[in-house]
PyMOL CGO cylinders between C-alpha atoms (Angstrom):
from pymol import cmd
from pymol.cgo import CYLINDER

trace = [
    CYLINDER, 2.89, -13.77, 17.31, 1.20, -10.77, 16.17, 0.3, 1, 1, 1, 1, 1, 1,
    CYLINDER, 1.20, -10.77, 16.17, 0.02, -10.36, 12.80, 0.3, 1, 1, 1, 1, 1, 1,
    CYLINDER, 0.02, -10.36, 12.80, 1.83, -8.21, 10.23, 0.3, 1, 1, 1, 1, 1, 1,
    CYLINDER, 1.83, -8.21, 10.23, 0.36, -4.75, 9.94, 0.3, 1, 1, 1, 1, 1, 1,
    CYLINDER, 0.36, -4.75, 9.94, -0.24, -3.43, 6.27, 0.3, 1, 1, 1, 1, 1, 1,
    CYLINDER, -0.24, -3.43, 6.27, -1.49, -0.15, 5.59, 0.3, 1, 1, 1, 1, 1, 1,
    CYLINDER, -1.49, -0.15, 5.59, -3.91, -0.19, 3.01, 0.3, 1, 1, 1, 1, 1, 1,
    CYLINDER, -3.91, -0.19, 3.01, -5.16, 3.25, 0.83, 0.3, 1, 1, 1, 1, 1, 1,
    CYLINDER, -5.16, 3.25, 0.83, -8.30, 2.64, -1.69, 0.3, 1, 1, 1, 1, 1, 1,
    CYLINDER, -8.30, 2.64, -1.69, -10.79, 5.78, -2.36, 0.3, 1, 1, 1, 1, 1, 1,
    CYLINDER, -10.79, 5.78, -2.36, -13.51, 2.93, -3.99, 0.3, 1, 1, 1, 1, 1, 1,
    CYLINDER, -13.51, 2.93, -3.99, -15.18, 1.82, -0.58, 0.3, 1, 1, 1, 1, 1, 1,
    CYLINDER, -15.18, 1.82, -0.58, -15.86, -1.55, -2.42, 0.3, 1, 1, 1, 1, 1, 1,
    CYLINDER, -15.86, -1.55, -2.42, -12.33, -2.42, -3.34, 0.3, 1, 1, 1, 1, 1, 1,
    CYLINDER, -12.33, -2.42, -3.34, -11.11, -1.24, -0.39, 0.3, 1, 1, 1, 1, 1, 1,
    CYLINDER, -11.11, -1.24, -0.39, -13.10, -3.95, 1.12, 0.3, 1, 1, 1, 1, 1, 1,
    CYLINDER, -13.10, -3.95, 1.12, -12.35, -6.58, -1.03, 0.3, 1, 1, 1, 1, 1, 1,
    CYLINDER, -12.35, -6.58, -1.03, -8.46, -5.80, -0.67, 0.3, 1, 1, 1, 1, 1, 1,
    CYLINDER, -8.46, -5.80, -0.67, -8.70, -5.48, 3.13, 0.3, 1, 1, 1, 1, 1, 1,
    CYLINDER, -8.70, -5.48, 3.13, -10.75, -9.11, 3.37, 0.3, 1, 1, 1, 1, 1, 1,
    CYLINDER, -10.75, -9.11, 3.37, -8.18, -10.42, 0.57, 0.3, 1, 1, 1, 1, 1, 1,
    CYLINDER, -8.18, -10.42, 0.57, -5.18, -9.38, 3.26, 0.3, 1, 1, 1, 1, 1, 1,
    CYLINDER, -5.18, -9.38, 3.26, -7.07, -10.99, 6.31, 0.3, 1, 1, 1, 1, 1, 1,
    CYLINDER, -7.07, -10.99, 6.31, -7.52, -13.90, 5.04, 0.3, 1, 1, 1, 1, 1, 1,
    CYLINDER, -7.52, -13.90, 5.04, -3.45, -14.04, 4.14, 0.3, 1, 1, 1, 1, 1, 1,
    CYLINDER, -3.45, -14.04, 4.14, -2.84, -13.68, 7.48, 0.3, 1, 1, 1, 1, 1, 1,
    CYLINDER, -2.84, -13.68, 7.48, -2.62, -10.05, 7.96, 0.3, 1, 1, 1, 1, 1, 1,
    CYLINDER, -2.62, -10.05, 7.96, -4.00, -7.37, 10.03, 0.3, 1, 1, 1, 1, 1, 1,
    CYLINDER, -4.00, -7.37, 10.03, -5.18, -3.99, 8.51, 0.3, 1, 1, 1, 1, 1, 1,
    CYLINDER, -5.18, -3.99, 8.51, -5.82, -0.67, 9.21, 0.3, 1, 1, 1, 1, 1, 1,
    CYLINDER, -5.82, -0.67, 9.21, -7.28, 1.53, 5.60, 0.3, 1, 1, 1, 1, 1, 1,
    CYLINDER, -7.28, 1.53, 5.60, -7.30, 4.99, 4.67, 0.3, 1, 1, 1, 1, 1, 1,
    CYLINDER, -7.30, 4.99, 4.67, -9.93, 6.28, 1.87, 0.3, 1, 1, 1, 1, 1, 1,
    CYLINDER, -9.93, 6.28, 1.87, -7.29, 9.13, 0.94, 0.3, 1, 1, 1, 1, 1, 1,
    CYLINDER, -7.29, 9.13, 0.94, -3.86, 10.02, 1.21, 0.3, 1, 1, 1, 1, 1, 1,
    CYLINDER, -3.86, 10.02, 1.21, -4.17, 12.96, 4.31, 0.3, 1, 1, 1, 1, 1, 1,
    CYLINDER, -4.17, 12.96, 4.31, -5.99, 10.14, 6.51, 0.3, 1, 1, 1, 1, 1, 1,
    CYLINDER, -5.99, 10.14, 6.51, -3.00, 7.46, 5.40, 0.3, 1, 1, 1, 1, 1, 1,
    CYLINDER, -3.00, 7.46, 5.40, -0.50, 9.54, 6.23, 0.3, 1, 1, 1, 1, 1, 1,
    CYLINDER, -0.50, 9.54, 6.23, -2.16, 10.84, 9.77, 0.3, 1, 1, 1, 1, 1, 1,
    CYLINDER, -2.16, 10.84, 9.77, -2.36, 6.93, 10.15, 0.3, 1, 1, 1, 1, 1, 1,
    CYLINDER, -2.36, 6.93, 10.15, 1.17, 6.25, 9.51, 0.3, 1, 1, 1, 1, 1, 1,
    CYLINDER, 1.17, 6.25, 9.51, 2.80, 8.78, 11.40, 0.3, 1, 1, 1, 1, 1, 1,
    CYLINDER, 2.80, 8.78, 11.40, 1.00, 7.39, 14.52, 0.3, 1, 1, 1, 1, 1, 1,
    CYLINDER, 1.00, 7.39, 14.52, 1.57, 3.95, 13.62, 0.3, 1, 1, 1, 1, 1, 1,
    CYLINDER, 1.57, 3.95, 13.62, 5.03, 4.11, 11.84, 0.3, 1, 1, 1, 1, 1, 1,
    CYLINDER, 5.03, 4.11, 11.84, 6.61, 1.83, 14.01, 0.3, 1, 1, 1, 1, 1, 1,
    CYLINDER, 6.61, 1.83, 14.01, 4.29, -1.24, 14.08, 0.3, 1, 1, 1, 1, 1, 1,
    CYLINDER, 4.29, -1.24, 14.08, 3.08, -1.06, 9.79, 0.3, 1, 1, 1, 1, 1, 1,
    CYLINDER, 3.08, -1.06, 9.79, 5.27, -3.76, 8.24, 0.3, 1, 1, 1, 1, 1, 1,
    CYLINDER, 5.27, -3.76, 8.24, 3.78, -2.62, 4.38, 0.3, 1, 1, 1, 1, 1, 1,
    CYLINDER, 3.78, -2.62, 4.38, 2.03, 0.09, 2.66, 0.3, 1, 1, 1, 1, 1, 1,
    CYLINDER, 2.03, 0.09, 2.66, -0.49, -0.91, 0.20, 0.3, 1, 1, 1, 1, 1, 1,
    CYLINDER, -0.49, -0.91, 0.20, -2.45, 2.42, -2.17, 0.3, 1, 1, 1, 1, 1, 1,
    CYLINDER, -2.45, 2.42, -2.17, -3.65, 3.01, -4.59, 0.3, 1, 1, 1, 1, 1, 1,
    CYLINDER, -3.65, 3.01, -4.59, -2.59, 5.87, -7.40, 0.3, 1, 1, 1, 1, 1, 1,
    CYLINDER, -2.59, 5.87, -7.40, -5.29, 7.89, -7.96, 0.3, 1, 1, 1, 1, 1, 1,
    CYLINDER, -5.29, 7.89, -7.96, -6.99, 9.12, -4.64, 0.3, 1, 1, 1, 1, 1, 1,
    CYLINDER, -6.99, 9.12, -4.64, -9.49, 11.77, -5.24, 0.3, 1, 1, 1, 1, 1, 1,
    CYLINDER, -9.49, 11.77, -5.24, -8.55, 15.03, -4.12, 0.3, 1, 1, 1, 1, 1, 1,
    CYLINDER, -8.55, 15.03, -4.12, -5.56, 15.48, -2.45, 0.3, 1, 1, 1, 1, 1, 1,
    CYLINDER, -5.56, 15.48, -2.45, -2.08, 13.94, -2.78, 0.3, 1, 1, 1, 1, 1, 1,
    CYLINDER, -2.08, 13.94, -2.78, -1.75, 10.54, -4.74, 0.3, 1, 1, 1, 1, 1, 1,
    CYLINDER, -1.75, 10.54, -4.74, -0.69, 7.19, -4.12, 0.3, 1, 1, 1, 1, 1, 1,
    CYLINDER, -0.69, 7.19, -4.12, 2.86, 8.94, -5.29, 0.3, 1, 1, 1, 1, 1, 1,
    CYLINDER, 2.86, 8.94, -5.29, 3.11, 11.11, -2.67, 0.3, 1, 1, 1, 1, 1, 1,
    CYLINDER, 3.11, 11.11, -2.67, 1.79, 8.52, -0.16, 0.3, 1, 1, 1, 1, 1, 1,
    CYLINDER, 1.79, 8.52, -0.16, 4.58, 6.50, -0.95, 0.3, 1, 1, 1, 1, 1, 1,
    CYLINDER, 4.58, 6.50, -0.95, 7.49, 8.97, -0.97, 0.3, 1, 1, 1, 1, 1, 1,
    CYLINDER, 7.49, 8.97, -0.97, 6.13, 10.32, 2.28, 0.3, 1, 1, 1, 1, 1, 1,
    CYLINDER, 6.13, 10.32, 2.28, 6.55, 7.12, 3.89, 0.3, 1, 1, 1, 1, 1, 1,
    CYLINDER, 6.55, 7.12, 3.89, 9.69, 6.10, 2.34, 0.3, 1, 1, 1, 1, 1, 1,
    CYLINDER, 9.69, 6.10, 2.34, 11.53, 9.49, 3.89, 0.3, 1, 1, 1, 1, 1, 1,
    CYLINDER, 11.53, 9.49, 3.89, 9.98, 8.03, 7.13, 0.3, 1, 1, 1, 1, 1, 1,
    CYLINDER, 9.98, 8.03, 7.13, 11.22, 4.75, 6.97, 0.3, 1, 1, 1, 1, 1, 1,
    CYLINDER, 11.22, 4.75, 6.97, 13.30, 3.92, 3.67, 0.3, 1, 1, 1, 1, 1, 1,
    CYLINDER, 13.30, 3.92, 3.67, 12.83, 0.56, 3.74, 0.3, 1, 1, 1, 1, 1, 1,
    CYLINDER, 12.83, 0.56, 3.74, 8.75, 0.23, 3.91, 0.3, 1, 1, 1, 1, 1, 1,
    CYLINDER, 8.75, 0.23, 3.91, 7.74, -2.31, 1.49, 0.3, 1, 1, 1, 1, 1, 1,
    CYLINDER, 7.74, -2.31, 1.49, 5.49, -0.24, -0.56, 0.3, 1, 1, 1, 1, 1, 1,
    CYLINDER, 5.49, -0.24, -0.56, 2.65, -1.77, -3.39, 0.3, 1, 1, 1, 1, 1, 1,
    CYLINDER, 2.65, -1.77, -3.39, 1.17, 0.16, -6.01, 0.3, 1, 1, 1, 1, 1, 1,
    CYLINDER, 1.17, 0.16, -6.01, -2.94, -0.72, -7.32, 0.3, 1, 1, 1, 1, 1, 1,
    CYLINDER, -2.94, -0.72, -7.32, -3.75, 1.14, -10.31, 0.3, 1, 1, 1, 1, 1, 1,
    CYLINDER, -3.75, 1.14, -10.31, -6.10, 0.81, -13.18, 0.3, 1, 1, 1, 1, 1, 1,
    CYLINDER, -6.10, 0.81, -13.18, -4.58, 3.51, -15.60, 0.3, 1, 1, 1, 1, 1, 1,
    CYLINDER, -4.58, 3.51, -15.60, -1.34, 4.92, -13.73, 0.3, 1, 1, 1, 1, 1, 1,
    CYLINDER, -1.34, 4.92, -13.73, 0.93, 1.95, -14.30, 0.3, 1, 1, 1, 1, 1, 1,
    CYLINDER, 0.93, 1.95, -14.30, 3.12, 3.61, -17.24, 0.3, 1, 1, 1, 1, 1, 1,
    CYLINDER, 3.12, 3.61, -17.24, 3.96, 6.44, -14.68, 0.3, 1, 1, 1, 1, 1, 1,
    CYLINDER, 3.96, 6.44, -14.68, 5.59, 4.23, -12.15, 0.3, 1, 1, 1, 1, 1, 1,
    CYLINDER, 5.59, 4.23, -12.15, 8.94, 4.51, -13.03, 0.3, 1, 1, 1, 1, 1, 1,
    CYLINDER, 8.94, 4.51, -13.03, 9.07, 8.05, -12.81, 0.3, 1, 1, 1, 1, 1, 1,
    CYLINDER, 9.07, 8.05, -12.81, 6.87, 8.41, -9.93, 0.3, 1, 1, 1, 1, 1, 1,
    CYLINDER, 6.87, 8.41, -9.93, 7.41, 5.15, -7.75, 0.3, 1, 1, 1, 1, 1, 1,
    CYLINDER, 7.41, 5.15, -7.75, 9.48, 4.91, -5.00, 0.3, 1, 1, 1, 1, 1, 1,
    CYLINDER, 9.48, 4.91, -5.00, 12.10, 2.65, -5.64, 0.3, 1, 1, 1, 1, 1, 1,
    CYLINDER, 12.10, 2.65, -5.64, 11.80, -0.82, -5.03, 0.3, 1, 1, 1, 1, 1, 1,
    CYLINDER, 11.80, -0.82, -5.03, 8.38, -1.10, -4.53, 0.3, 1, 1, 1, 1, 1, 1,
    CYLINDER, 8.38, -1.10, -4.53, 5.81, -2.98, -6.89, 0.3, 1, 1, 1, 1, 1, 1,
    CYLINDER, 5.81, -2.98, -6.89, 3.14, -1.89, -8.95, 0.3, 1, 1, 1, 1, 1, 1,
    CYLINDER, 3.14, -1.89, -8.95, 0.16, -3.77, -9.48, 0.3, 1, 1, 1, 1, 1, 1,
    CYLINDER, 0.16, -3.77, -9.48, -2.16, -3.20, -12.89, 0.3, 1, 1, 1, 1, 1, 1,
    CYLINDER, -2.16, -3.20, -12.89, -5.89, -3.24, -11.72, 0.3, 1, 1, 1, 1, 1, 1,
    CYLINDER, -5.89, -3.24, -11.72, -7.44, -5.49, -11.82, 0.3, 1, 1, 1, 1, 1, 1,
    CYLINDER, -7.44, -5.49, -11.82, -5.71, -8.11, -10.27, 0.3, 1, 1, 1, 1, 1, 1,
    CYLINDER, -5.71, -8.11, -10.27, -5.65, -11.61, -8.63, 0.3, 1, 1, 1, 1, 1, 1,
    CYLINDER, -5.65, -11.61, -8.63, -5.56, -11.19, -5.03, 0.3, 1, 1, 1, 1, 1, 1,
    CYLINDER, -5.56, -11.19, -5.03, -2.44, -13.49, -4.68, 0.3, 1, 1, 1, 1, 1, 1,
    CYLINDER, -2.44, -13.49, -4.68, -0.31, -11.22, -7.21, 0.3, 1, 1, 1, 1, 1, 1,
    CYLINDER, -0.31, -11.22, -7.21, -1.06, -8.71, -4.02, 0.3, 1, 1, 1, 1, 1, 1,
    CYLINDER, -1.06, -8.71, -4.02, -0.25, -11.18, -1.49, 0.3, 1, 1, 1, 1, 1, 1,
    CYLINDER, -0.25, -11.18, -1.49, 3.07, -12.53, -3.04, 0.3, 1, 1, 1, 1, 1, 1,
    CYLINDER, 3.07, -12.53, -3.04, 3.81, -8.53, -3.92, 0.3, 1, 1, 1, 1, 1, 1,
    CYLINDER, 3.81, -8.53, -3.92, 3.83, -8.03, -0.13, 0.3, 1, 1, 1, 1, 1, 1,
    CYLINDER, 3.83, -8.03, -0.13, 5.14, -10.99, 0.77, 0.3, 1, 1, 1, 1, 1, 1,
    CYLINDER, 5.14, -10.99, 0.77, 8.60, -10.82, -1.55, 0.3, 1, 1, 1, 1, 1, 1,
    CYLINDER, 8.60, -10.82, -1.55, 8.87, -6.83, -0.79, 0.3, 1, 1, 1, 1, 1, 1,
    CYLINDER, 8.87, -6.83, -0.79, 9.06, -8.16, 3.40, 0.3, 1, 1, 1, 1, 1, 1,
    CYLINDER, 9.06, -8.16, 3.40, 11.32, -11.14, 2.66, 0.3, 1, 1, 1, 1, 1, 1,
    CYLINDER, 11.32, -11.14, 2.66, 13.46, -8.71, 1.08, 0.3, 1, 1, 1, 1, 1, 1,
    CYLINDER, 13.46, -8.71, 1.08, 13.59, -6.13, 4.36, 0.3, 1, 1, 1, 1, 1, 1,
    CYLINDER, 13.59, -6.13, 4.36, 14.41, -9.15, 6.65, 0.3, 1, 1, 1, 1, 1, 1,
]
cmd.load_cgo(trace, "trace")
């Protein structure tokens, strides 16, 4: 059985990495983006085999975690999508998609890994 695919967006190379390992070692395979143009060039080539979409808010230049999110939700409305964000959390009900999660940084890797987890239970 092949491992779930998350797609995971982080612009800080070192929390990218600690995310990414934290998701391995749950049992899932990932493929990262450092901004939201290289995320979304990822998912529209791999659209039919990521299960989740993991970013964070606030991605450098560029489009945001926002728009990374409502990009992929016109794609596929039902992609379990997870906020990270160390100041952005008050915008998310305004500019989340809906029913996703949002995630105050920082954060205890399991609140990530149940996050995914009860947005892909709820797809099933």
């Amino acid at each position: 059985m092949t491992p779930p695919l998350v797609l995971l967006i982080e612009d800080e190379p070192l929390i990218l990495m600690d995310v990414e390992v934290a998701l391995q070692d749950a049992g899932f395979e990932v493929v990262t983006a450092g901004n939201a143009a290289k995320a979304i060039t990822i998912f529209e080539k791999r659209s039919a085999t990521i299960c989740a979409v993991v970013t964070d808010i606030r991605l450098g230049k560029g489009d945001s975690g926002w728009d990374v999110g409502r990009h992929v939700r016109e794609a596929v409305p039902t992609m379990p999508v997870v906020y990270m964000s160390g100041d952005s959390s008050g915008e998310w009900t305004a500019q989340g998609v809906p029913n996703s999660i949002m995630i105050a940084k920082p954060f205890a890797f399991p609140q990530l890994i149940t996050a995914i987890s009860t947005l892909l239970n709820e797809v099933k």
